[in-house]
C-alpha positions as CSV (number, residue, x, y, z in Angstrom):
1,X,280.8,133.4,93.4
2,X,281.4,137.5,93.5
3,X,279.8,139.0,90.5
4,X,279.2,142.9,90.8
5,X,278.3,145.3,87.3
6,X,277.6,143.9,83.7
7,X,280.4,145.3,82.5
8,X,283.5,146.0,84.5
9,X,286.2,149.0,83.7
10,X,289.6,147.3,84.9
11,X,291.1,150.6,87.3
12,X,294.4,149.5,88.0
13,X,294.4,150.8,91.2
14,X,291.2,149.5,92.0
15,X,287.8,150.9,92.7
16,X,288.6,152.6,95.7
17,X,292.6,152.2,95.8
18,X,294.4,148.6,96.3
19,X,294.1,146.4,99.3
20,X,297.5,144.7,101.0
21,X,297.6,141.6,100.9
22,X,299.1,138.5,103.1
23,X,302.5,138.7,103.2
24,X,304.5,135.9,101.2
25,X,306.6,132.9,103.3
26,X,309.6,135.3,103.2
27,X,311.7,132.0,104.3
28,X,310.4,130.2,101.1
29,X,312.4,133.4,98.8
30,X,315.6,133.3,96.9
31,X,315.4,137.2,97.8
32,X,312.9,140.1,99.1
33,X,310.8,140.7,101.2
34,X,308.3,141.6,98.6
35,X,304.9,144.1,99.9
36,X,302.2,143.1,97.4
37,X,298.4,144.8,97.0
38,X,295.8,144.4,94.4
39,X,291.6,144.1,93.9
40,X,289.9,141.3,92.6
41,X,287.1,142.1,90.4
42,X,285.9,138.4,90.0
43,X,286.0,135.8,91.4
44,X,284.6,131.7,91.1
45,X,286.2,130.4,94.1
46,X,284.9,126.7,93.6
47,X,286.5,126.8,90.1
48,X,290.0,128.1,91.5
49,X,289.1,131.7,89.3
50,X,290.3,135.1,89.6
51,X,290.5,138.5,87.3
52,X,292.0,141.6,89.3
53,X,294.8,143.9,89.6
54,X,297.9,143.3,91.3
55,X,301.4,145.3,92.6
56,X,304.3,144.4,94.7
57,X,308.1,144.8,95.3
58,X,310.8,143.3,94.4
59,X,311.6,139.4,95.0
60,X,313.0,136.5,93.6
61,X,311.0,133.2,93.8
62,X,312.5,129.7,93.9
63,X,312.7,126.9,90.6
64,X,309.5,125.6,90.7
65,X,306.1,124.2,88.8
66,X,304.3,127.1,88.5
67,X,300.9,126.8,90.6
68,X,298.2,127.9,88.3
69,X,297.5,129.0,84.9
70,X,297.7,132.9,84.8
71,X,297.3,135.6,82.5
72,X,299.0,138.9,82.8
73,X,298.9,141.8,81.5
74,X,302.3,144.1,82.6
75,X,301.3,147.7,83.0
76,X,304.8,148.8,84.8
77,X,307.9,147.1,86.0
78,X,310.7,144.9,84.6
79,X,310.4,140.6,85.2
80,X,312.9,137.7,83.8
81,X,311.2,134.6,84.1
82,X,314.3,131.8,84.2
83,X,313.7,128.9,82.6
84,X,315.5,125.3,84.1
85,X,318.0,125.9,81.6
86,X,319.3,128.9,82.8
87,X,317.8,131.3,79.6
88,X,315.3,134.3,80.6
89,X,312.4,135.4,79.1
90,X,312.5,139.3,80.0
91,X,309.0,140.8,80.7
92,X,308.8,144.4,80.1
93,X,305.5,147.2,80.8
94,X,303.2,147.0,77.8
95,X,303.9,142.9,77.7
96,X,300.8,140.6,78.1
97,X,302.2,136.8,78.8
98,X,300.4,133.2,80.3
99,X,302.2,130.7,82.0
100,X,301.1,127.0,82.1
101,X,300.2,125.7,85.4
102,X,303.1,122.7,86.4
103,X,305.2,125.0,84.1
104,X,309.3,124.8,85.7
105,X,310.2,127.8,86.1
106,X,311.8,130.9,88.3
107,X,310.1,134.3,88.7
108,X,313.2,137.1,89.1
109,X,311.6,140.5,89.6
110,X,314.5,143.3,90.3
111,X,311.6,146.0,91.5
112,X,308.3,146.7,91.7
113,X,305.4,146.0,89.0
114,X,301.8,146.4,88.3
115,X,299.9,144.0,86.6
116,X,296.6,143.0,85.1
117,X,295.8,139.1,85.8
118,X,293.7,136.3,85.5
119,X,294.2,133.2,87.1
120,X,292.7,129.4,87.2
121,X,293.9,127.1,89.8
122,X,292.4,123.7,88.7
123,X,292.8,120.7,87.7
124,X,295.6,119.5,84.8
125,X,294.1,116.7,82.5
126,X,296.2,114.9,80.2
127,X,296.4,117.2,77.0
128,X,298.8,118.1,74.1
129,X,298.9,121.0,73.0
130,X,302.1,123.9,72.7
131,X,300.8,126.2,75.2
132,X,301.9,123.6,78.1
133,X,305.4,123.4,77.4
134,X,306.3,127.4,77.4
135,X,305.8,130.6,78.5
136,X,303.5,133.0,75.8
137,X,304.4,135.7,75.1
138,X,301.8,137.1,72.4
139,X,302.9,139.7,69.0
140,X,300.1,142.2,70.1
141,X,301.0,143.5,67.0
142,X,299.2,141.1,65.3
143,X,296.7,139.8,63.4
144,X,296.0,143.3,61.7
145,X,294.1,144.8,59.2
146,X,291.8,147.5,59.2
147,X,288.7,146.5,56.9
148,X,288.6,142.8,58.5
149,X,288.1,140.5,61.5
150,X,291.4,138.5,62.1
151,X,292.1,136.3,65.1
152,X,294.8,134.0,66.6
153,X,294.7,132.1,69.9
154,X,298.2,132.0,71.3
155,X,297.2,130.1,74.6
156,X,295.2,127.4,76.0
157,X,295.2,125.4,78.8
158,X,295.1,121.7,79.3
159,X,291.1,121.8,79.9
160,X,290.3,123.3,77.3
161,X,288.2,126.4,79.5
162,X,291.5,129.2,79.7
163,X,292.1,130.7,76.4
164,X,294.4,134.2,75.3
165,X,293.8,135.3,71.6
166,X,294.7,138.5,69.8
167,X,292.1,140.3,67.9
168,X,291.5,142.4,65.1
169,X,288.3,144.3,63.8
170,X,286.9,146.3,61.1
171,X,284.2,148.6,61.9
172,X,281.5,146.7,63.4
173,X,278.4,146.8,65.5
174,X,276.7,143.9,66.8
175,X,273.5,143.8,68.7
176,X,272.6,142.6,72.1
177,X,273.8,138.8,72.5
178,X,274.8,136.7,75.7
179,X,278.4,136.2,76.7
180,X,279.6,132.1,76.3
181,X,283.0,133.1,79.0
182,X,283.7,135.5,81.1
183,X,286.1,137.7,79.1
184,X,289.0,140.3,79.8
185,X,289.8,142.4,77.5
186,X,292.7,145.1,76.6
187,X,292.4,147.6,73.9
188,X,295.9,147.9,72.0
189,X,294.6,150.2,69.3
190,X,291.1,151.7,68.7
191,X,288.2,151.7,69.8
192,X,285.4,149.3,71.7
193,X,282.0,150.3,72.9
194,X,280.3,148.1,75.0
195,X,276.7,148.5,75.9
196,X,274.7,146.4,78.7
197,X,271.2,147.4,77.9
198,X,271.5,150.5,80.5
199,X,274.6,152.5,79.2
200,X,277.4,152.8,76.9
201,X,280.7,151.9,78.2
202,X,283.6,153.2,75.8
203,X,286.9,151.4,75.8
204,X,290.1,153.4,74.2
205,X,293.9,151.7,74.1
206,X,295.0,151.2,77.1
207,X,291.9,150.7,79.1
208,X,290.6,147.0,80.1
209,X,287.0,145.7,79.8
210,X,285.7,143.0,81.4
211,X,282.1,140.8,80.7
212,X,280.7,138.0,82.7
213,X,279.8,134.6,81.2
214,X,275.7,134.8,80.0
215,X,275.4,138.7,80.8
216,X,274.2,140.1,77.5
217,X,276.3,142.9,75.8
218,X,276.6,144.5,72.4
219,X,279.6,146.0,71.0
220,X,280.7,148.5,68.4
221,X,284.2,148.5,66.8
222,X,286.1,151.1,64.9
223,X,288.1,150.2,61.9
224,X,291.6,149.3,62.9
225,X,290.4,148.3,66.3
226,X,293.0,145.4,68.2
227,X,292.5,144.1,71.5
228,X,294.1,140.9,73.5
229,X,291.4,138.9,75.1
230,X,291.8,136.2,77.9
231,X,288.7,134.3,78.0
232,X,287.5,132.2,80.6
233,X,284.5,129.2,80.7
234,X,282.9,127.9,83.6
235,X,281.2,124.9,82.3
236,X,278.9,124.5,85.9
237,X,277.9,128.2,84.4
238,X,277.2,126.9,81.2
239,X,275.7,123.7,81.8
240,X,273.1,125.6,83.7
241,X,272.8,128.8,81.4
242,X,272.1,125.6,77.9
243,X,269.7,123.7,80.2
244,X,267.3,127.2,81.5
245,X,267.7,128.4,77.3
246,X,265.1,128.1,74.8
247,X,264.8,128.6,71.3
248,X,263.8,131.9,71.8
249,X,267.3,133.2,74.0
250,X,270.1,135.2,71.7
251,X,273.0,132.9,70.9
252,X,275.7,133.1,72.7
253,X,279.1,134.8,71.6
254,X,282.5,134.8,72.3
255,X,284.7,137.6,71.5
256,X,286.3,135.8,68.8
257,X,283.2,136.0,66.8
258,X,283.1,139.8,66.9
């Protein structure tokens, strides 16, 4: 497992500049020959988990079930993603989305784009639930309201561990508590001060925080805040963090609870 600070500020070009990465199976393409680079801030490579930053040219991919569950967060570029039916659902910069591992479906990018991702590559139990049969595409919009906390999950995956929800806050502070998932989250409007016991970290729209599961944080809010979050649990992590607690440990949170 790679775990570096408490409390992670998201650069999207990376802490000292983005890394190339392998080159794709050109052969396997519809089109491109796409260059792509990006950072991973974290990473549970047992559990099939990953939170970074990622860019690359243009390419077309083939119809196929999509390989893991992924979250992403589009800070620049243009993508259709073609469904077996032949309709698009058109991507644009500002756009957070999740697709559903085993989802059929075709990524068409006409150029380059920059994203903010998380990723799980595990297993697919049997489960119900909406988020399997489409591609999200959250209202960051909403829930709103200045003077309250609203929020509204609009993905999770089949295990029940990969969640996305949209938030809303009035102005809050909440003191020191441990983290229940490890948590990525976007500032759409306000403001979010984190604090790890050492420093304040302060978050403004358009910057990205992230927390790892069981690091203790507390968090201040200003009225009118919204953020997206895409949480993530790794229940080996958790099993361990319930059976070394006592009754003396701070509850756990999850951002939803802010």
């Amino acid at each position: 497992m790679t775990k570096t600070a408490t409390i992670i500020r998201f650069d999207p070009q990376g802490p000292d500049g983005l890394e190339t990465w392998e080159e794709m199976n050109y052969a396997s393409l519809v089109s491109g020959e796409p260059v792509q680079r990006g950072h991973i801030y974290h990473e549970i490579e047992a559990q099939g988990y990953l939170a970074g930053v990622w860019d690359c040219t243009a390419f077309t991919d083939q119809m196929m079930p999509y390989p893991v569950d992924e979250y992403m967060l589009f800070l620049k570029g243009d993508l259709s993603m073609v469904l077996p039916d032949g309709r698009e659902i058109d991507i644009r910069a500002g756009d957070a989305f999740v697709i559903p591992k085993g989802f059929m479906c075709q990524w068409k990018q006409p150029g380059p784009v920059h994203k903010i991702f998380m990723i799980l590559d595990g297993p697919v139990p049997d489960a119900e639930n909406a988020s399997l049969r489409r591609i999200t595409v959250p209202d960051l919009s909403a829930p709103d309201g200045a003077d309250v906390t609203a929020s509204r999950t609009d993905f999770l995956n089949a295990a029940g561990t990969m969640r996305v929800e949209v938030q809303s806050f009035g102005a809050t502070t909440q003191p020191g508590k441990k983290a229940s998932e490890n948590m990525l989250i976007s500032v759409l409007e306000g403001r979010l001060s984190l604090h790890d016991g050492l420093e304040a970290h302060e978050f403004l729209p358009g910057d990205t925080a992230y927390i790892h599961q069981n690091d203790s944080v507390s968090w201040e809010t200003d009225a009118g805040t919204r953020v997206i979050t895409a949480s993530y649990i790794d229940m080996a992590e958790a099993q361990v963090s319930a059976n070394s607690s006592s009754t003396s440990d701070m509850a756990s949170v999850r951002m939803s609870n802010i």
